[in-house]
C-alpha positions as CSV (number, residue, x, y, z in Angstrom):
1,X,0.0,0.0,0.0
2,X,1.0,3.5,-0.8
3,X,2.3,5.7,1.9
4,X,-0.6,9.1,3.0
5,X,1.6,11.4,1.7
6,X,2.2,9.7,-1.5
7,X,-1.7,9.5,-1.9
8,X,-2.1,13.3,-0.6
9,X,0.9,14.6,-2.8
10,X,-1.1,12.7,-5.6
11,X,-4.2,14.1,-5.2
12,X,-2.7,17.6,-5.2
13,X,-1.5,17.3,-8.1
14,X,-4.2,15.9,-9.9
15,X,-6.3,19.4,-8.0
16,X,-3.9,21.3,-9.4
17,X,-4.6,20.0,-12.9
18,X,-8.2,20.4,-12.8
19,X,-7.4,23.9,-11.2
20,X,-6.0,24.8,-14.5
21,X,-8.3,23.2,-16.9
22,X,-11.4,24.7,-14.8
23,X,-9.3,28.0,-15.2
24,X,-9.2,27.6,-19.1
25,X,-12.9,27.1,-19.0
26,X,-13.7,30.2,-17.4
27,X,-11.4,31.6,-19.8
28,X,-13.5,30.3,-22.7
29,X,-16.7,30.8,-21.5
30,X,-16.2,34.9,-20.8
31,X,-14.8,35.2,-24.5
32,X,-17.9,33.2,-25.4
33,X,-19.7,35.7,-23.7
34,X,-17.9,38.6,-25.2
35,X,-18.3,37.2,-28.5
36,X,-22.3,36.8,-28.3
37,X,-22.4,40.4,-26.7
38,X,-20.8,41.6,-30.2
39,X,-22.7,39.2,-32.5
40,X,-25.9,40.5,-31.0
41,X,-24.9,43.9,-31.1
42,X,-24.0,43.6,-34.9
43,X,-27.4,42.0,-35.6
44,X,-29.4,44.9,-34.0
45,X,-26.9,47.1,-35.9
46,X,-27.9,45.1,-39.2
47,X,-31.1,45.4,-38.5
48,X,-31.2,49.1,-38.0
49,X,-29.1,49.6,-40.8
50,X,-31.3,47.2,-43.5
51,X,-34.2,49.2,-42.5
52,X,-36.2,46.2,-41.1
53,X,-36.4,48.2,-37.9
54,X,-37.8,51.3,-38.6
55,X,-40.3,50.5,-41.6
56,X,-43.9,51.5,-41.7
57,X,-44.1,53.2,-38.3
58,X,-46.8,55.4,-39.4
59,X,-48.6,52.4,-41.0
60,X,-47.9,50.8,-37.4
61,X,-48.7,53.6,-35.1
62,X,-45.2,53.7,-33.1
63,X,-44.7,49.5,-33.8
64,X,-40.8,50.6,-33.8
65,X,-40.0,51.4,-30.4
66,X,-41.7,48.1,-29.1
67,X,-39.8,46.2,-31.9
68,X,-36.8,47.9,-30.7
69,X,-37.5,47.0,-27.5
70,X,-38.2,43.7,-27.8
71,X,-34.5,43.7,-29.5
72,X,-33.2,45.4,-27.2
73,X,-34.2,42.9,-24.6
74,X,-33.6,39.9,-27.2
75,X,-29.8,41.2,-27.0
76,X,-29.9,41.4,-23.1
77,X,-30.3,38.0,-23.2
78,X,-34.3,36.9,-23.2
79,X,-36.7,35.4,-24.6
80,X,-39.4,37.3,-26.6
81,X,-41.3,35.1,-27.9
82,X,-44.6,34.0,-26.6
83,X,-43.4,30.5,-25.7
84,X,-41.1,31.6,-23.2
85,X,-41.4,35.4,-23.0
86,X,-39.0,36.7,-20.3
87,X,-37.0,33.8,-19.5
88,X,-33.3,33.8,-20.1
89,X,-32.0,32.6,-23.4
90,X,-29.5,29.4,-23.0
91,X,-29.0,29.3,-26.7
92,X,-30.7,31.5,-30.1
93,X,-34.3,30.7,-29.9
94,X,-36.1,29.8,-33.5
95,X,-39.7,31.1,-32.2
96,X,-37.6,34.7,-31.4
97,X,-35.8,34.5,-34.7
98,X,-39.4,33.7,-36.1
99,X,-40.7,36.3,-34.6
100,X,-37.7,38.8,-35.7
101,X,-38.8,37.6,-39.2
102,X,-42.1,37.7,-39.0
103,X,-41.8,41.7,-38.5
104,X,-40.0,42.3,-41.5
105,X,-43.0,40.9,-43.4
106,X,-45.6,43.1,-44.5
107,X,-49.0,42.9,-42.8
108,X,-51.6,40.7,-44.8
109,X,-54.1,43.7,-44.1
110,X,-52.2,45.2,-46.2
111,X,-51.3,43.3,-48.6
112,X,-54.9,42.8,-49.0
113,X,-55.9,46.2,-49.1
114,X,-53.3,47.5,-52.0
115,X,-55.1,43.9,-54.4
């Protein structure tokens, strides 16, 4: 049988290691975070600078500041769609993206008013 201190000198060293490596995933994870902090900031800046924020606010009645706030909360980091509205986003959603999408489109009213 080993000796204590072999086994405790052991096991320090093999805390040490995972020390490190739990040090390099802290590392990664805050330039993850960094990086998604930019990317979302670049999409709201694409979207502004497209025009799909900003279009038909008279048709709308004032529809851009809520979409912009709905973005603007998007980019802090929730949800805004109606499946989980307000909960905080692990991951991109599909339904928010959908959602994003789905107020670029024209309105059917009118669509079906202009036929």
């Amino acid at each position: 049988m080993q000796s204590f201190y072999k086994l405790t000198k052991d096991m320090e060293v093999k805390l040490h290691a995972l020390l490190a490596e739990m040090q390099e995933l802290k590392n990664k994870a805050r330039e993850l975070e960094e990086e998604n902090t930019r990317l979302r900031q670049e999409l709201a800046n694409a979207y502004r600078e497209k025009g799909i924020i900003g279009a038909g606010s008279e048709e709308t009645g004032g529809m851009d500041t809520g979409f912009l706030n709905l973005l603007g909360l998007y980019n802090q980091g929730f949800h805004i769609c109606n499946l989980h509205f307000g909960r905080r986003l692990m991951e991109d959603c599909l339904f928010c993206m959908a959602f994003f999408r789905k107020g670029n489109e024209p309105a059917v009213g009118r669509i079906k008013s202009e036929i």
